[in-house]
Residue frames relative to the residue before (quaternion, step in Angstrom):
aa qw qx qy qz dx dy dz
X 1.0000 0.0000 0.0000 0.0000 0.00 0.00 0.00
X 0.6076 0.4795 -0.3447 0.5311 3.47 1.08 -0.99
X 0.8532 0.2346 -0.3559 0.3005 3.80 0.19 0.06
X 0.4607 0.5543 -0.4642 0.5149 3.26 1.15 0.65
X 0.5599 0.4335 -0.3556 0.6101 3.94 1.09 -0.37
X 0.6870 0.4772 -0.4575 0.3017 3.79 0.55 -0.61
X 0.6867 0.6349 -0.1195 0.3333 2.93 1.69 -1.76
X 0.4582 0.7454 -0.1535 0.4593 2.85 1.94 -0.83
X 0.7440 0.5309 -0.0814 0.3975 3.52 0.83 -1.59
X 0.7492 0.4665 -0.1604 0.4419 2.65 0.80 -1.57
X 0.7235 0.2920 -0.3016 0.5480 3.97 0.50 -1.07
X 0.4295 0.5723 -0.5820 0.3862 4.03 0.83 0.83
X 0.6170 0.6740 -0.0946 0.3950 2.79 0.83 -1.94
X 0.6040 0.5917 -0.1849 0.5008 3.70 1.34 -1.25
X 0.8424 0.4309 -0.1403 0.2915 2.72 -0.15 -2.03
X 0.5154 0.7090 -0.1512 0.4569 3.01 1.79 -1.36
X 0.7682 0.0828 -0.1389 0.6194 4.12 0.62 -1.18
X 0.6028 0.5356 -0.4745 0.3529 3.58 0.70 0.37
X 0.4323 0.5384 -0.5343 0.4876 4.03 0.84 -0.38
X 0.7991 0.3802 -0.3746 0.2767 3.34 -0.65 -1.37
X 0.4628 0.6100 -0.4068 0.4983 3.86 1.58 -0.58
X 0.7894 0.2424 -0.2345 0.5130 3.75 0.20 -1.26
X 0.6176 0.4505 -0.5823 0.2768 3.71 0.38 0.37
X 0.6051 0.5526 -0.3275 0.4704 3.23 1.21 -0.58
X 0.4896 0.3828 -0.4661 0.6297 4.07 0.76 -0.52
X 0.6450 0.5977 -0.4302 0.2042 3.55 -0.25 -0.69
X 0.6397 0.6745 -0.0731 0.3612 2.96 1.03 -1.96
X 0.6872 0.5677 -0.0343 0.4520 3.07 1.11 -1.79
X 0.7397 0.4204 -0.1733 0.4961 3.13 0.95 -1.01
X 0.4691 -0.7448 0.2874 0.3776 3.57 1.66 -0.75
X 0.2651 0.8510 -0.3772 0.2516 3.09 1.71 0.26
X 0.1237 -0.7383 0.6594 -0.0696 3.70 0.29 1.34
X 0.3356 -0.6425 0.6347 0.2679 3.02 -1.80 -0.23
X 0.1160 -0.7335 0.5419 0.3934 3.91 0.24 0.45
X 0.2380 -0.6724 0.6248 0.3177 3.89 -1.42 -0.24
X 0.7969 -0.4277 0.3876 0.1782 2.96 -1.51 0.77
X 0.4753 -0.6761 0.4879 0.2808 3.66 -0.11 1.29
X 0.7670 0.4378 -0.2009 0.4240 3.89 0.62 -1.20
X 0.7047 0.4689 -0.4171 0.3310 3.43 1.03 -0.43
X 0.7090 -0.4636 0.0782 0.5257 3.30 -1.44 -0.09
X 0.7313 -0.5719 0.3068 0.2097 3.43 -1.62 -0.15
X 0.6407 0.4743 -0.3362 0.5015 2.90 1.84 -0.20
X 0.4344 0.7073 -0.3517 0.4328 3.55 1.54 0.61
X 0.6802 0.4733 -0.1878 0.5273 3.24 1.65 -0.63
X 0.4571 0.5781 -0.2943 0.6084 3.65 2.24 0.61
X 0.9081 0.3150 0.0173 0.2755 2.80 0.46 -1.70
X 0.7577 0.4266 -0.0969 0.4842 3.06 1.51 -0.93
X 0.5937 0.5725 -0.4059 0.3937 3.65 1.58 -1.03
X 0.8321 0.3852 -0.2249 0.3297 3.15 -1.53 1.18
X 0.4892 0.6343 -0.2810 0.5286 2.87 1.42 0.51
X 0.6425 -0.6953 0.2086 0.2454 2.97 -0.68 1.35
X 0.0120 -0.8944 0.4264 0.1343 3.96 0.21 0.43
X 0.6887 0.5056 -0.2768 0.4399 3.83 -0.96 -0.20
X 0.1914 0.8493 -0.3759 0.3173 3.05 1.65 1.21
X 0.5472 0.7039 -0.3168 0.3236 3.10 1.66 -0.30
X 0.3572 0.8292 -0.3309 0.2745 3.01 1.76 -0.97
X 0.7698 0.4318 -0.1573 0.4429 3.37 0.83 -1.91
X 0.5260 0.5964 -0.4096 0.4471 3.74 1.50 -0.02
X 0.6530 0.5859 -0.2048 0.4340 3.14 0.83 -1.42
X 0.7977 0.2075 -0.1977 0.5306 3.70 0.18 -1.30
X 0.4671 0.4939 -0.4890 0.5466 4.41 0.64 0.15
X 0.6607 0.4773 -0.4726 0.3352 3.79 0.58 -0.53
X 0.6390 0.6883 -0.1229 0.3207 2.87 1.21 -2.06
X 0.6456 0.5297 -0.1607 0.5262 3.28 1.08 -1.40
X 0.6434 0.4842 -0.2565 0.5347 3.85 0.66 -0.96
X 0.6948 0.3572 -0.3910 0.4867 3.36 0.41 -1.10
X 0.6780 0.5227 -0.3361 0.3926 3.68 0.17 -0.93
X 0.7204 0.3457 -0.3103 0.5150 4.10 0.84 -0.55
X 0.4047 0.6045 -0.4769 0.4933 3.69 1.56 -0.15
X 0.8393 0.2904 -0.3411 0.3081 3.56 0.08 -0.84
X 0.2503 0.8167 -0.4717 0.2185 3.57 1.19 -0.11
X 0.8073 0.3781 -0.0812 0.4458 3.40 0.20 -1.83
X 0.8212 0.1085 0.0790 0.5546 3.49 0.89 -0.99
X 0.1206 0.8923 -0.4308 -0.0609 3.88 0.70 0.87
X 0.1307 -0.7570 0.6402 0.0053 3.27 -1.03 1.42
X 0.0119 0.8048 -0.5780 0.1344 3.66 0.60 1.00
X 0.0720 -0.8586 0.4704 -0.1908 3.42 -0.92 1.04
X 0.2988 -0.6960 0.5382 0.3696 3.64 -0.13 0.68
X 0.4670 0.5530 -0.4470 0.5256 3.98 0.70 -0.33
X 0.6653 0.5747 -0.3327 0.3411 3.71 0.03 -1.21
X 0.7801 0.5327 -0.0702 0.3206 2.80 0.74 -2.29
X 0.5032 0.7174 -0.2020 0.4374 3.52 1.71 -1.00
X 0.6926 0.5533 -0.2019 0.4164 2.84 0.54 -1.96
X 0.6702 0.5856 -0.1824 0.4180 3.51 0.86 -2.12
X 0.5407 0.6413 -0.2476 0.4848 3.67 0.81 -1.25
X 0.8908 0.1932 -0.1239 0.3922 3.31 -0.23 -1.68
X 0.4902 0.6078 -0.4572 0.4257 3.62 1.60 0.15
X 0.6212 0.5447 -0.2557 0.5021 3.57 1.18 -1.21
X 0.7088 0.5257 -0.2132 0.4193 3.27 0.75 -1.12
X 0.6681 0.2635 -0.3306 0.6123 4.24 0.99 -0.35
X 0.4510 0.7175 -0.3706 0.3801 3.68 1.14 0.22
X 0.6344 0.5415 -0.0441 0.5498 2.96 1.52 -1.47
X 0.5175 0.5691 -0.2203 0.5998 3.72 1.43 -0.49
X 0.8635 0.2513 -0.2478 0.3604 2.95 0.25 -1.17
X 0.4008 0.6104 -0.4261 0.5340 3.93 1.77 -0.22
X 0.6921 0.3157 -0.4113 0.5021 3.70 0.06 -0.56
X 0.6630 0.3823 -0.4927 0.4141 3.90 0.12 -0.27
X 0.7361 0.3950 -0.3769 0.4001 3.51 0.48 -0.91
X 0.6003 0.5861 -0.3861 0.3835 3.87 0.76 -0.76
X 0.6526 0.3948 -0.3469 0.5458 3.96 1.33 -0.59
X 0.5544 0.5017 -0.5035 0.4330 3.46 0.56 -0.40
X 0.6766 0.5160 -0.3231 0.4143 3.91 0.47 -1.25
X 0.7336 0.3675 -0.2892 0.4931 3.77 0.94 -1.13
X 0.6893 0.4575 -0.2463 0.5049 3.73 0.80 -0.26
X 0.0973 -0.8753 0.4587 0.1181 3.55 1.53 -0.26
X 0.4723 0.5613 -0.4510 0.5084 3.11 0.70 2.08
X 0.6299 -0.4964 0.4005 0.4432 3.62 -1.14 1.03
X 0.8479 0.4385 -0.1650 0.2480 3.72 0.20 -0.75
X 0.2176 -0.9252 0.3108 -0.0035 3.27 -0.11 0.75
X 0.6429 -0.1644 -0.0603 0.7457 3.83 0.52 -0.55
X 0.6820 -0.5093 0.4040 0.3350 3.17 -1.57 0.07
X 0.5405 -0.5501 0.3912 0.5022 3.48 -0.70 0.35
X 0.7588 0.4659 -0.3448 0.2971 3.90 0.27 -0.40
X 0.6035 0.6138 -0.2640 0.4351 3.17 1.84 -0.39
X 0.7470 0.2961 -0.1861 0.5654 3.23 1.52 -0.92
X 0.4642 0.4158 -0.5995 0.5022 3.67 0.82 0.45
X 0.4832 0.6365 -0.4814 0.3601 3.89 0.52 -0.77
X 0.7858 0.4599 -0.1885 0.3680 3.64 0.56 -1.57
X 0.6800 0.3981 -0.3393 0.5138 3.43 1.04 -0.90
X 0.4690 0.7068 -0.3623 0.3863 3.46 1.00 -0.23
X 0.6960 0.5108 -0.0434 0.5028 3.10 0.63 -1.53
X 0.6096 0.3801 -0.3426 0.6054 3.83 1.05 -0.70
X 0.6655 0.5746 -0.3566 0.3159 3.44 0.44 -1.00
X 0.7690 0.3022 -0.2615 0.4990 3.65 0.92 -1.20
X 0.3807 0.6732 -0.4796 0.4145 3.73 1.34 0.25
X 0.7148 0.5535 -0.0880 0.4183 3.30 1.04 -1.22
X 0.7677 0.2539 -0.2524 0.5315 3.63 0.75 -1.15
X 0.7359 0.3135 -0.4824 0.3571 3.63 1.18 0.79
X 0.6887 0.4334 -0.4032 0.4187 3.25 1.02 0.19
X 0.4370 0.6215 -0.5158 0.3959 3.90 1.46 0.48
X 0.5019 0.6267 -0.1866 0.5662 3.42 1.17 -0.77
X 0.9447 0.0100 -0.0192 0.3273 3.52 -0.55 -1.01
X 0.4447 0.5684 -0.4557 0.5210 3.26 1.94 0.32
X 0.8274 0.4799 -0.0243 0.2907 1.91 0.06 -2.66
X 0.3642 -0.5310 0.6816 0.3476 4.46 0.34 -1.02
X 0.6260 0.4254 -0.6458 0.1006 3.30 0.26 0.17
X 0.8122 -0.2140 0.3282 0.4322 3.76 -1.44 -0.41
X 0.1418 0.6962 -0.6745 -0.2008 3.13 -0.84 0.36
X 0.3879 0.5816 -0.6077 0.3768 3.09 -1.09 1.14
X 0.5756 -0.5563 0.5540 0.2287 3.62 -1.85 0.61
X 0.1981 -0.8251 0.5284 -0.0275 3.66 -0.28 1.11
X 0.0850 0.7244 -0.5946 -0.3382 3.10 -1.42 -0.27
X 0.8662 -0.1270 -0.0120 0.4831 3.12 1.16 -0.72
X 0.7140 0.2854 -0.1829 0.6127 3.67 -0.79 0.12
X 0.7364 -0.0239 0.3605 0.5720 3.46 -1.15 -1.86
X 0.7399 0.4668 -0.4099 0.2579 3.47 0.33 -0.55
X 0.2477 0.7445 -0.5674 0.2499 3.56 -0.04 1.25
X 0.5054 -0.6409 0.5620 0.1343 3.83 -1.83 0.37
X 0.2975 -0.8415 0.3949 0.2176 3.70 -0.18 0.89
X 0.1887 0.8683 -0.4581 -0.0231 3.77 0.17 0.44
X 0.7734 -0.4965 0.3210 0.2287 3.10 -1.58 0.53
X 0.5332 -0.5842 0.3321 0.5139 3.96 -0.74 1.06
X 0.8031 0.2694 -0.3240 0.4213 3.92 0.15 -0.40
X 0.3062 0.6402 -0.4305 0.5577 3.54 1.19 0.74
X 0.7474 0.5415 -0.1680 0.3463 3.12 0.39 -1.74
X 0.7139 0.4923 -0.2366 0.4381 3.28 0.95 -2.11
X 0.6090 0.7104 -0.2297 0.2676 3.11 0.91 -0.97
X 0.5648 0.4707 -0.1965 0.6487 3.32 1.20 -1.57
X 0.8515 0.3475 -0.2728 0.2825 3.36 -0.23 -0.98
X 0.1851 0.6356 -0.4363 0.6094 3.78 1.82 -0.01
X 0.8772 0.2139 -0.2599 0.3424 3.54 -0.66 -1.44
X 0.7832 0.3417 -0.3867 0.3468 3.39 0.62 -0.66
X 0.4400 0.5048 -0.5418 0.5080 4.17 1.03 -0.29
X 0.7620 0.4694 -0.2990 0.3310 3.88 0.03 -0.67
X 0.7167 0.3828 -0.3175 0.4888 3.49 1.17 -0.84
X 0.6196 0.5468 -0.3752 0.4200 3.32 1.04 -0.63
X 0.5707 0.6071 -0.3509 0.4273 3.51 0.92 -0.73
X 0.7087 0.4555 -0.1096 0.5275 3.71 0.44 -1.21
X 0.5131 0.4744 -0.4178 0.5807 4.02 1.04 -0.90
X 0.4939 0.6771 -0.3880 0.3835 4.25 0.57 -1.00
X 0.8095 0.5096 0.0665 0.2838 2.54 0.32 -2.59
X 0.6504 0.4365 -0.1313 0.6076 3.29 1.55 -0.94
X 0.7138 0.3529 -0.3379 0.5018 3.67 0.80 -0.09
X 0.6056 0.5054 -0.4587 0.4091 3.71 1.09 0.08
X 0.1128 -0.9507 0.2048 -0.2038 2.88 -0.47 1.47
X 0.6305 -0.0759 0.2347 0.7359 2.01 0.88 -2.00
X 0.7823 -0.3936 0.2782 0.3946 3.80 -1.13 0.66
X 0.8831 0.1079 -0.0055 0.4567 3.19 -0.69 1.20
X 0.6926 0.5289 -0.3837 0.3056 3.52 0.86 -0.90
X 0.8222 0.3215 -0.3195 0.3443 3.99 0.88 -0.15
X 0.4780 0.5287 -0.5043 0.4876 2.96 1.82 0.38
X 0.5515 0.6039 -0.3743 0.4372 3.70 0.83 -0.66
X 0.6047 0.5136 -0.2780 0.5416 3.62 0.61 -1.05
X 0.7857 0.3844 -0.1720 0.4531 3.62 -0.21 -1.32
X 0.6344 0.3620 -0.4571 0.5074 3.52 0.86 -0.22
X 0.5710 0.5566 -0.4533 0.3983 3.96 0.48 -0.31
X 0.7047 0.4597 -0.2938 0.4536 3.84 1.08 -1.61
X 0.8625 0.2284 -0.2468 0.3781 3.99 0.76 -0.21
X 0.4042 0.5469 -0.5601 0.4730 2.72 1.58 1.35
X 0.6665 0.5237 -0.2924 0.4428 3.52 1.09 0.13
X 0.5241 0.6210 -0.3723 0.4484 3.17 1.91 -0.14
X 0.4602 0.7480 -0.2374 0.4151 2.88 1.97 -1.47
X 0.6269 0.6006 -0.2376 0.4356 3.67 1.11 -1.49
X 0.7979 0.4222 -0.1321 0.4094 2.97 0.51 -1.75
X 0.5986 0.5846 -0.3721 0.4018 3.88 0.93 -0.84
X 0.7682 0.4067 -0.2741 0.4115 3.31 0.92 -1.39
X 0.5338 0.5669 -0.4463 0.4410 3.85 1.09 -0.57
X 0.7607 0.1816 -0.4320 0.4490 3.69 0.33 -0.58
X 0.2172 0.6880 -0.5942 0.3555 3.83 0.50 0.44
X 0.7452 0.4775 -0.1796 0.4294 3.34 0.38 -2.23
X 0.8346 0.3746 0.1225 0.3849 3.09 1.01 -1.39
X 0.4068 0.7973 -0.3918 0.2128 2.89 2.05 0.29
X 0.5175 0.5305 -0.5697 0.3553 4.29 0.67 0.46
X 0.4686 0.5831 -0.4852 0.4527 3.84 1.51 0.22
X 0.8937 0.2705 -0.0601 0.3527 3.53 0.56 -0.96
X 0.6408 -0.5500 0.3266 0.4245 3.30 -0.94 0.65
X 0.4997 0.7790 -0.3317 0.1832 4.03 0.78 -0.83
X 0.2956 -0.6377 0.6147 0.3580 2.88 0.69 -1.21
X 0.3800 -0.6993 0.5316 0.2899 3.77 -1.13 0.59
X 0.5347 0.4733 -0.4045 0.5714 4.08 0.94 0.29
X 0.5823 0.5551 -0.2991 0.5131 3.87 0.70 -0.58
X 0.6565 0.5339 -0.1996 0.4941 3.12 1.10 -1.49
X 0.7214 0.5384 -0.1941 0.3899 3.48 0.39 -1.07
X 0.7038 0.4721 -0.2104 0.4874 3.49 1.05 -1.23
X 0.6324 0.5418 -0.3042 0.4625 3.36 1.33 -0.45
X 0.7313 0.4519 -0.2884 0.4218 2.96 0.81 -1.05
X 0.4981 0.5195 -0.4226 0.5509 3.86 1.44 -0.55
X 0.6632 0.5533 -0.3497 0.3629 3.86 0.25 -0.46
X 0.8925 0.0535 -0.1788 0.4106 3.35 1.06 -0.74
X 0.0832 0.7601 -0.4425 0.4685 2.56 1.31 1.45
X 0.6513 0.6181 -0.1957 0.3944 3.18 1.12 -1.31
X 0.5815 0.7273 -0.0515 0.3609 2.41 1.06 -2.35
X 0.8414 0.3577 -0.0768 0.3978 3.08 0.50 -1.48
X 0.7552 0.3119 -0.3041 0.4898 3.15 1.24 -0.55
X 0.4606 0.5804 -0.4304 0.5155 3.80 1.35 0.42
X 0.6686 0.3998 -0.3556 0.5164 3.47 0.64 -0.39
X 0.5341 0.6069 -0.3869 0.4436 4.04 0.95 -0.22
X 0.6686 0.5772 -0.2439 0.4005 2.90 1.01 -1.78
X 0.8036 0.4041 -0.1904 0.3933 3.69 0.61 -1.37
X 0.5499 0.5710 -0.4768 0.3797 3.44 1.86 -0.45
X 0.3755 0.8112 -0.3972 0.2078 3.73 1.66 -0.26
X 0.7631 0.3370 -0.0527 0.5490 3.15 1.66 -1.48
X 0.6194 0.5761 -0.2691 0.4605 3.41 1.48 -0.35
X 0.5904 0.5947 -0.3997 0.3716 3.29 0.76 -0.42
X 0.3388 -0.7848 0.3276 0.4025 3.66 -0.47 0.70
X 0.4474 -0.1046 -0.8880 -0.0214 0.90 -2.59 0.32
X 0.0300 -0.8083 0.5485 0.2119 3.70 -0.44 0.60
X 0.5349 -0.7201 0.4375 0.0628 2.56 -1.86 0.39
X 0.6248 0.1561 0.0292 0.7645 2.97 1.96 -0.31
X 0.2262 -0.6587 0.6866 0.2088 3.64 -1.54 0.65
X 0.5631 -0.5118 0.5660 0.3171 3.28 -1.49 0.63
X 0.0276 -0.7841 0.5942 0.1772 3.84 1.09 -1.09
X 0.7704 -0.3195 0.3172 0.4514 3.83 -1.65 0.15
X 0.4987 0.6710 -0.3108 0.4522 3.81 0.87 -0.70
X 0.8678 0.2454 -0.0726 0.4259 3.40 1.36 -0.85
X 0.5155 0.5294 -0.1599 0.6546 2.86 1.55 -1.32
X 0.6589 0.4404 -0.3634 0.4898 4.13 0.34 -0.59
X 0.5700 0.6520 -0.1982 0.4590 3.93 0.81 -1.44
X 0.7604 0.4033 -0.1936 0.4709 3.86 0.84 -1.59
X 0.5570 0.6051 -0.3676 0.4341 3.42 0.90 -1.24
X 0.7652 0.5331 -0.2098 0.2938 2.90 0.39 -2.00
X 0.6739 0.4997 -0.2277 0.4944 3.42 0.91 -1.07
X 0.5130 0.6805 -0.2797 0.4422 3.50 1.03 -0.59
X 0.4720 0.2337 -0.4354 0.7300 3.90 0.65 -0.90
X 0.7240 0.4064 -0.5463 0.1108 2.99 -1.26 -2.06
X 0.8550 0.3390 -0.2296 0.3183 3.66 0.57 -0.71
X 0.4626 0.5318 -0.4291 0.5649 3.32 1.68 0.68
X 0.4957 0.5317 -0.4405 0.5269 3.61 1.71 -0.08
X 0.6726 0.4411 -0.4665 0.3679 3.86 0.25 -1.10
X 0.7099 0.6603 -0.0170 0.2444 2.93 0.83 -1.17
X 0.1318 -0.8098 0.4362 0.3697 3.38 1.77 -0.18
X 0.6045 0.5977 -0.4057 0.3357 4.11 0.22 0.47
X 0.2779 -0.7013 0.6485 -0.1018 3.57 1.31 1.61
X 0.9210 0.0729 -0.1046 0.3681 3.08 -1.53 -1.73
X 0.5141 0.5597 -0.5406 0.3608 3.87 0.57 -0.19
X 0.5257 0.5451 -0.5914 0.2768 3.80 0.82 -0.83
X 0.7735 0.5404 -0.2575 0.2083 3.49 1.00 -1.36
X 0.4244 0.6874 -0.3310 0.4876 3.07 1.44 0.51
X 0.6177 0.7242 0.0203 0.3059 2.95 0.94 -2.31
X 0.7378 0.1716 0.1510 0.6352 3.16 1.69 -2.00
X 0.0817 -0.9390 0.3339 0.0139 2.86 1.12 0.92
X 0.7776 0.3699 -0.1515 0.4853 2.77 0.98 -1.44
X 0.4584 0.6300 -0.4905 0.3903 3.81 0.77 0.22
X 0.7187 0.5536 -0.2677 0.3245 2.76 1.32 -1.23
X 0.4634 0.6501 -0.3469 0.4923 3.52 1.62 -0.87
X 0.7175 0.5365 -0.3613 0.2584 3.00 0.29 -2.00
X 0.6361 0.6085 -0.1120 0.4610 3.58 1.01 -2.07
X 0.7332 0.4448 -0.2419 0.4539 3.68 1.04 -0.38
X 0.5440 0.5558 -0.3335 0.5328 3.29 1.28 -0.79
X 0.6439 0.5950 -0.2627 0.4029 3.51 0.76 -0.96
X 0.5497 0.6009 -0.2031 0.5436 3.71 1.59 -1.38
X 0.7587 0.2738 -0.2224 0.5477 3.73 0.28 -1.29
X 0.3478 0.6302 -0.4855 0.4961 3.55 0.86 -0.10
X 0.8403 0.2199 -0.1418 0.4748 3.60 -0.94 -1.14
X 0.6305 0.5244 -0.4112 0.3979 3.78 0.53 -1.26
X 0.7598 0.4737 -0.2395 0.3754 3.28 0.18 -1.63
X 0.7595 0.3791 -0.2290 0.4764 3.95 1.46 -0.76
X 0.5332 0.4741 -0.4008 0.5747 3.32 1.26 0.13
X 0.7308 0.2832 -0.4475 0.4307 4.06 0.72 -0.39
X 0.8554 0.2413 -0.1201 0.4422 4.10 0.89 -0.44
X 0.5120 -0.7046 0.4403 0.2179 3.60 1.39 0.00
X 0.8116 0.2120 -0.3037 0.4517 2.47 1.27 0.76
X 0.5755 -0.7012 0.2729 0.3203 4.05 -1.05 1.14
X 0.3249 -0.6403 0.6257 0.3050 3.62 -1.13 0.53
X 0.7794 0.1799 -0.1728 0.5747 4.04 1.67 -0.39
X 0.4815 -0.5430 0.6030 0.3312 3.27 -1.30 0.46
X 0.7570 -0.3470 -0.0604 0.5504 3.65 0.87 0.88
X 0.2677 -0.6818 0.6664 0.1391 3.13 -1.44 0.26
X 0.4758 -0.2521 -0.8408 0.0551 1.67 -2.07 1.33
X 0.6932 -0.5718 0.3917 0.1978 3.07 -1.93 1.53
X 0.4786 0.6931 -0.4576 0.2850 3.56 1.13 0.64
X 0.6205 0.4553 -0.2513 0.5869 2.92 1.95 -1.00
X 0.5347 0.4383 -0.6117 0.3844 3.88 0.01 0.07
X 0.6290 0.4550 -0.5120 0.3676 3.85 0.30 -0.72
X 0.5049 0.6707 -0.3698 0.3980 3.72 1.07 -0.95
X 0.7536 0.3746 -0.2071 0.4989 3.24 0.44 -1.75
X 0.6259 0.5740 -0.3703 0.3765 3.99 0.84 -0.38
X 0.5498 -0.5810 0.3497 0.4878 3.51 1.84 -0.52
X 0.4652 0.7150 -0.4449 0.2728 3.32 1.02 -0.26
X 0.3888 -0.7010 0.5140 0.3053 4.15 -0.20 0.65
X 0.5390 -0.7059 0.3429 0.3061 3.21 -1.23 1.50
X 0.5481 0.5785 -0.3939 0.4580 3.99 1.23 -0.30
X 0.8696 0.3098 -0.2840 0.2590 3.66 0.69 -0.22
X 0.3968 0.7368 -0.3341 0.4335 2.44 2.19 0.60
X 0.7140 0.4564 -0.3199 0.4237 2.90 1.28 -1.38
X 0.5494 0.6575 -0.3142 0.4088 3.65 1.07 -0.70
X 0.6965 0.3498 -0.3132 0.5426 3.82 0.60 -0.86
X 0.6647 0.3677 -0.4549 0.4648 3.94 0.83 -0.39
X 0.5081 0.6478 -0.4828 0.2984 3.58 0.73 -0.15
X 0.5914 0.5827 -0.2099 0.5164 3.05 1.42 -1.72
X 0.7071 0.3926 -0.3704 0.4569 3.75 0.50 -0.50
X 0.5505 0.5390 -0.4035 0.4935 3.66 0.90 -0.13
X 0.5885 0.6674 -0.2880 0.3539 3.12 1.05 -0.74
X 0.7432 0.4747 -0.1022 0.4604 3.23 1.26 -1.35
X 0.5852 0.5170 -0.3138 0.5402 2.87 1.43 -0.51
X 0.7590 0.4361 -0.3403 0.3434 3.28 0.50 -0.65
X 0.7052 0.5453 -0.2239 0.3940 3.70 1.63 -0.67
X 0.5393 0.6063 -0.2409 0.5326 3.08 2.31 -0.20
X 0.4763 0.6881 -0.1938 0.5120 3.42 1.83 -0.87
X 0.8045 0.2981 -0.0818 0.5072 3.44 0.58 -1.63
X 0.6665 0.4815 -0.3416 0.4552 3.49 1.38 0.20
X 0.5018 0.5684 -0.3653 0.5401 3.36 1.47 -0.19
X 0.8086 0.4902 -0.1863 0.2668 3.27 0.86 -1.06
X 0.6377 0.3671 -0.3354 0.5883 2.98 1.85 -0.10
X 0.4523 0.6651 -0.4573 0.3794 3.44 1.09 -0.31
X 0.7477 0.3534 -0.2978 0.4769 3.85 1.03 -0.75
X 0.6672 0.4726 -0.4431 0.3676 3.24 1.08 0.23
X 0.4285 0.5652 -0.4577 0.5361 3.45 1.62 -0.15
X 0.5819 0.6360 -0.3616 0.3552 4.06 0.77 -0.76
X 0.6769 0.3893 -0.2149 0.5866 3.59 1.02 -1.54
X 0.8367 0.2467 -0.2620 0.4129 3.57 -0.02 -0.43
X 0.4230 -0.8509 0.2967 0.0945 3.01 1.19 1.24
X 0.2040 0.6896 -0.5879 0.3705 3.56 1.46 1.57
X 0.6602 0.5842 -0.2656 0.3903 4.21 1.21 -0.40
């Protein structure tokens, strides 16, 4: 407990006097954000130039916390170490997309084959060394015990789609100020929940109660590094998380619905990504079979924009829906452990 409060503190405490450090290197250096020709128009007022690759200060406040967490009380793990790896490691993706956009001073950044290549590549790093490093499970899960053994190219597969969709769902909901660091700090404060319960409880679960722990000290971090920066992000912002961040969360998201045997719960968990990431689907499908939109854009954050809806109560009522997701998430999840230990 004492290092998940340490781990906790410290990458607040970080994340918190370190932004205002990288906005100002930022600034200096000119690091604008360009916006997106297609999006709305009062984004090209309000938002161009701002300082982006704010994630940066998520990423290295975690790292740093997670590393003085183990000082006093080390709970090092090959689980831990995975997780930490493949967070740094779609982080590192997402810095090369945002760093060409800044030198090319254009919405676009790597091509689409270069950076699906990369999350790729983390992904199948991952569904063979969780497995054969790490102990974790190989199999499709949803929750607790309740999970599907599958085969190593079964496995890579599944886990390809979900490090990748989950990454991009992130990526597609940063948007608007504050709204996917806000969000993402709620979903791994519930991992936070869920890591340490099987800890307590680790002869219920496959994990292991050290596995358990290291996870839960990780997004701890996580969670409280992503507060810290929503400090400055929140609008008006002051910084973008950019792909650097929004790639980094996603990513870390499965990997930890992998330690964790709770795959299909993430989609609960993250609800809203999932919306967001769907609105986007019926979007193109629905205009590619009749030509015509089901939104005045997608992701369906901007149609409320484009409906008038100020950009603060947007981000606030989708928060609230994260919310639900997340309290519906963490009730399923204990609801099946009341089930197995037959107290339900």
């Amino acid at each position: 407990m004492i290092a998940i409060l340490l781990a906790a503190t410290v990458a607040m405490l970080l994340s918190l006097v370190g932004t205002p450090l990288i906005i100002a290197y930022f600034r200096r250096r000119g690091f604008g954000q360009p916006i997106r020709e297609e999006g709305p128009s009062s984004h090209h007022l309000t938002k161009a130039g701002t300082p982006t690759m704010g994630g940066a200060a998520i990423v290295l406040a975690t790292l740093v916390a997670y590393v003085i967490a183990q000082v006093g009380r080390p709970t090092w793990t090959a689980t831990g170490i995975l997780l930490l790896a493949t967070f740094v490691a779609m982080s590192l993706v997402g810095f090369a997309d945002d760093l060409i956009k800044l030198r090319r001073r254009r919405s676009l950044g790597l091509n689409k084959t270069t950076k699906f290549g990369g999350q790729a590549l983390i992904a199948v790093a991952f569904a063979w060394l969780g497995p054969n490093w790490a102990g974790m499970s190989r199999s499709i899960s949803v929750m607790g015990t309740i999970e599907f053994p599958v085969s190593q190219g079964m496995f890579t597969l599944w886990i390809f789609l979900l490090i990748v969709g989950a990454s991009n769902a992130v990526n597609l909901t940063d948007g608007l100020d504050g709204l996917a660091a806000g969000s993402s700090a709620l979903v791994f404060g519930a991992f936070t929940l869920i890591a340490f319960w099987q800890f307590r409880n680790s002869s219920e679960y496959p994990i292991g109660a050290l596995a358990a722990l290291d996870v839960a000290v990780l997004t701890a971090a996580v969670t409280a590094a992503a507060a810290g920066f929503l400090w400055h992000n929140a609008p008006p912002a002051r910084i973008f998380m950019g792909d650097t961040g929004s790639l980094a969360l996603g990513g870390l998201l499965a990997a930890v619905a992998v330690a964790t045997n709770t795959q299909l719960l993430l989609a609960v968990l993250g609800g809203l990504f999932v919306l967001e990431t769907l609105s986007v689907v019926i979007q193109v499908a629905v205009f590619r079979a009749t030509g015509r939109r089901v939104f005045r854009m997608a992701p369906f954050h901007h149609h409320f924009e484009l409906l008038g809806w100020q950009e603060a109560t947007i981000i606030v009522r989708f928060w609230i829906l994260a919310g639900i997701g997340v309290a519906l998430g963490l009730g399923l999840f204990y609801a099946e452990f009341l089930t197995r230990v037959e107290l339900l």
